[in-house]
N, C-alpha and C positions, 0 to 999 in steps of 0.2 A: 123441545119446545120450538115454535115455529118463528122464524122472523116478527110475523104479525105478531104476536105476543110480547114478544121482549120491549118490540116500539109500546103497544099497549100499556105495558109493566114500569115503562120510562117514563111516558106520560102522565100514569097514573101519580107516580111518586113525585115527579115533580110539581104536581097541582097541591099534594099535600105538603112540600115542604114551602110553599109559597104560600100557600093558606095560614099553616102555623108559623110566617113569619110578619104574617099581614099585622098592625097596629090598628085597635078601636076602642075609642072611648081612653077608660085609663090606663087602658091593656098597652106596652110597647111593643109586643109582640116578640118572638122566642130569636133569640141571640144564639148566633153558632161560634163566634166566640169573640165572647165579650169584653176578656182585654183591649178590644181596639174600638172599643165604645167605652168603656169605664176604664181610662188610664190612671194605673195605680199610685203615679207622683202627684206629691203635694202640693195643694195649691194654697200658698201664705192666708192666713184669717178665712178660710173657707172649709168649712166641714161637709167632704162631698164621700162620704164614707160608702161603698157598693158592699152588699151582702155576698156575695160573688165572688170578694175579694178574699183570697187566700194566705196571703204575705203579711198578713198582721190584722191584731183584737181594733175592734171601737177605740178603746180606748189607748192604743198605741197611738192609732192613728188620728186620734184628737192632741192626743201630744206632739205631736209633729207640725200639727196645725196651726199651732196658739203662736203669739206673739214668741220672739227670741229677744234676749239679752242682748242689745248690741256689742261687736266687736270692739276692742281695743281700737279708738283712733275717733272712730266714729262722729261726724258733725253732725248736729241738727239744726235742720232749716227751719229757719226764721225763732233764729234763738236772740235774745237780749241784746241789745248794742252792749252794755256792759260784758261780754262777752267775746267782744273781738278786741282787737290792740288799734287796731287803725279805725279808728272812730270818723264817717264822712257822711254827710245827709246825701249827698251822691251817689256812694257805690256801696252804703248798706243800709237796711237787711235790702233793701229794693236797688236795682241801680237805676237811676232816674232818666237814663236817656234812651231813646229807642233805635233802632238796627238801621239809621237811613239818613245820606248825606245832611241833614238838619240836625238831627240828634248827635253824627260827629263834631259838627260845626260848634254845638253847644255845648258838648263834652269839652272838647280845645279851650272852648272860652270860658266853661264856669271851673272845673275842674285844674288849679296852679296849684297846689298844695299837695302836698304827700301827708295824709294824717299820718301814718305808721311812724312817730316819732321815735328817737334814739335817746337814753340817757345818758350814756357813758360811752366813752373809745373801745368799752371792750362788750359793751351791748352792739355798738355800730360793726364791729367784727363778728359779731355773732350770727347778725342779721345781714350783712352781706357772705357770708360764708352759706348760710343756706340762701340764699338767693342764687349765687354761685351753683349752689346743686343743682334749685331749679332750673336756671336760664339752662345750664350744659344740656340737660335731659329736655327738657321742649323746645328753646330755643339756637342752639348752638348750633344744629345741624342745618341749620338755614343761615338762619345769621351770622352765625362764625364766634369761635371762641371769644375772636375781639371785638366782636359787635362787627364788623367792617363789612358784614353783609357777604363774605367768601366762606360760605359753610360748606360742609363737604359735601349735600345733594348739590348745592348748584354749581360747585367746583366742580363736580364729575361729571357733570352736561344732564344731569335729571332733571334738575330746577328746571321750569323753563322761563322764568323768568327771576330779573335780578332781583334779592330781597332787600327790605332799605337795610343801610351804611350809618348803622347810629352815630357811627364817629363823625357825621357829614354838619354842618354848620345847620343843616333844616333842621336836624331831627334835634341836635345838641340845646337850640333854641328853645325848641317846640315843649308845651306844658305837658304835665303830667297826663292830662286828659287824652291823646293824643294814644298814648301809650295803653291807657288803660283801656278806650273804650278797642284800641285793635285785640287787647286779650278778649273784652268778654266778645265780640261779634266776628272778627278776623277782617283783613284789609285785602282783596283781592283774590289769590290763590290759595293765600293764607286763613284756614279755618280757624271758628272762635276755638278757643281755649279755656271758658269759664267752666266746661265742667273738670279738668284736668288743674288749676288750682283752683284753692279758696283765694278766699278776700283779703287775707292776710297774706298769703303766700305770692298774690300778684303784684300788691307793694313793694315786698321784699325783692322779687323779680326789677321791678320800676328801680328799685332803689341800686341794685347791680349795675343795671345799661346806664346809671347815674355815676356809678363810679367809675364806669370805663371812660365813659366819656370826659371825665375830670382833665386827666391831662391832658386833653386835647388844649384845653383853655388856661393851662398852665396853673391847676388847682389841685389842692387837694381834698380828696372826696374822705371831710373829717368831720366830727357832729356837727357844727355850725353850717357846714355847707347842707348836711344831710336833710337837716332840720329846713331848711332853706327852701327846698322842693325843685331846685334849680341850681344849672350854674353857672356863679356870678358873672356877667359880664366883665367886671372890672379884672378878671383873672387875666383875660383875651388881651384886655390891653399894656397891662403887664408883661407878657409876654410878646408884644410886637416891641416893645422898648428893647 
């Protein structure tokens, strides 16, 4: 066969597989392979079943589809205030301030209480022992085991800039609001953190950098203080005596 021909023969075939993959009307036109048009993974509450597909029946793969059980632990959002422990028309099911120098301003000022109350000496050790867990795991590596702001990124020169020093008389002052609205939006460097705790679980955090900071002011961080949402001034000046 002659050069001329073969080009001929090349041309010809490539007009027909271009033809048969043209699309018209409800026609999609012929798929050379259609794994990489019809991906066989599931898509959650969506039945996109392909006749094409080999790896499993209709009805496999409507079972894979439907709704799941959820897992062990599981929150759902915007569930009941009777539902959470720390009851606040602030920071639940909505938190009421928004992402911008006015909305911190208003956090500071309307936000002095810690709802997450304590019953007992040995409810308030329960509740700072996980907090304790919390702060280590998101907080400590910044802030420092003792709040004092020497965590071990910015100890080792990664931080590049210093994180605040809870133990510092600003922070020790400063309301609860202060605290909370840096979890849900983050202050600076520092990214928010509202999806990495719940509502409950950033109290309990609140409630830890509350007991470090205890003896700075010559207090102990015991129901009455906890309860308190602050720490007493009167401590501070008991200890200047």
């Amino acid at each position: 066969m002659k050069p001329i021909h073969y080009l001929l023969l090349f041309f010809i075939s490539s007009q027909l597989i271009l033809v048969s993959c043209k699309s018209e009307g409800e026609f999609t036109g012929r798929e050379y392979m259609p794994d990489m048009a019809h991906s066989i993974a599931y898509e959650a509450n969506q039945y996109t079943y392909y006749s094409l597909n080999h790896w499993g029946g209709m009805e496999e793969y409507l079972k894979f589809v439907q709704p799941r059980i959820p897992v062990s632990g599981t929150v759902a959002f915007g569930r009941s205030k009777e539902a959470v422990r720390a009851n606040s028309i602030y920071t639940y099911p909505v938190y009421a301030f928004e992402n911008s120098d006015t909305g911190r301003t208003e956090a500071i000022k309307m936000i002095t209480d810690n709802p997450f109350k304590v019953s007992s000496s040995e409810d308030l050790e329960k509740v700072l022992t996980q907090g304790k867990e919390l702060y280590d795991i998101y907080c400590s590596s910044c802030h420092g085991k003792e709040g004092d702001g020497n965590g071990q990124l910015y100890a080792s020169g990664v931080y590049p800039a210093a994180p605040a020093n809870y133990l510092k008389d600003e922070f020790i002052d400063a309301s609860n609001g202060r605290y909370y609205h840096a979890i849900m939006y983050g202050k600076g460097v520092m990214l928010s953190h509202a999806d990495k705790l719940s509502h409950d679980e950033r109290w309990m955090v609140i409630h830890y950098i509350r007991s470090l900071q205890a003896p700075k002011r010559g207090a102990e961080y015991n129901v009455e203080v906890a309860n308190l949402g602050k720490i007493p001034a009167a401590a501070a000046k008991t200890e200047e005596k």
